[in-house]
N, C-alpha and C positions, 0 to 999 in steps of 0.2 A: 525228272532229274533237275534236280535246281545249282547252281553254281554263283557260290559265292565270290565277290568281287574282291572282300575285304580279307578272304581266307582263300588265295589262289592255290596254294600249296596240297593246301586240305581237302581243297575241290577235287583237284585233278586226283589226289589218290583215291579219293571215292569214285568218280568215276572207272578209270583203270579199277581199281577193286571189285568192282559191281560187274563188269565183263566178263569176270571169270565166272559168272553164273549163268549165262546165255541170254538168249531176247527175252524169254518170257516168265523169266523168274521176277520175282520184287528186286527192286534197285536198291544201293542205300539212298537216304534220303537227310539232307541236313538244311533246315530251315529256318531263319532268323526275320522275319517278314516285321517289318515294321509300323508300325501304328499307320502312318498317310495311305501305305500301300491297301493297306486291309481297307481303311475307309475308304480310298478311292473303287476299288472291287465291289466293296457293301455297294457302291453309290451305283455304278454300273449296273449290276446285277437288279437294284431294287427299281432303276428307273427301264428294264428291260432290251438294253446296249449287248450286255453279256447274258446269257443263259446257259446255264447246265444239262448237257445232256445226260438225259436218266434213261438206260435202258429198262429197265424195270424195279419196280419199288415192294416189297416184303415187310410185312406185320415181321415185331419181332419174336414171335410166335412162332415165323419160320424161319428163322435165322439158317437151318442147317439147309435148308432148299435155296437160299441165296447165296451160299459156299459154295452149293455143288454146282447152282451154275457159273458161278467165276473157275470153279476148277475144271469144269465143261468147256470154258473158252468160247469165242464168236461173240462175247458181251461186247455190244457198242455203245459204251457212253457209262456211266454209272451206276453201281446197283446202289438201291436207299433201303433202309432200314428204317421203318418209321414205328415211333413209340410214343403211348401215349400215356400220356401225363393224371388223365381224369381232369385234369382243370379243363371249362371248355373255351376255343380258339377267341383271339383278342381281333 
């Protein structure tokens, strides 16, 4: 859930709106991230500060077995999707 500073109003009714769906439904979600932000992120993550939890990662071949387990629930961390291009890694 992210909240906007410059849109308080807008925030807070997304949040309260998204309540009426329970803990474990999707939330709404409204995003405006800004250029410095996202690069400071890229920079963390690339220099190993931040990392991602992946609970498990799916060819996307099996896309429906990585649905069933997010609708299974107990996933800790992210499911990936990985797809591949045919060009080989740089």
């Amino acid at each position: 859930m992210s909240f906007d500073i410059d849109h308080i109003t807008a925030s807070l009714g997304y949040v309260l709106a998204s309540t009426v769906h329970g803990r474990r439904r999707v939330r709404f979600f409204r995003g405006d991230p800004h250029r410095e932000l996202l690069a400071e992120l890229t920079r963390l993550t690339d220099n190993g500060t931040l990392r991602p939890v992946v609970d498990r990662a799916f060819p996307l071949a099996d896309i429906a077995q990585a649905h069933r387990a997010l609708e299974a629930g107990g996933v800790r961390g992210k499911i990936v999707v990985t797809i591949r291009t045919g060009r080989p890694a740089e």
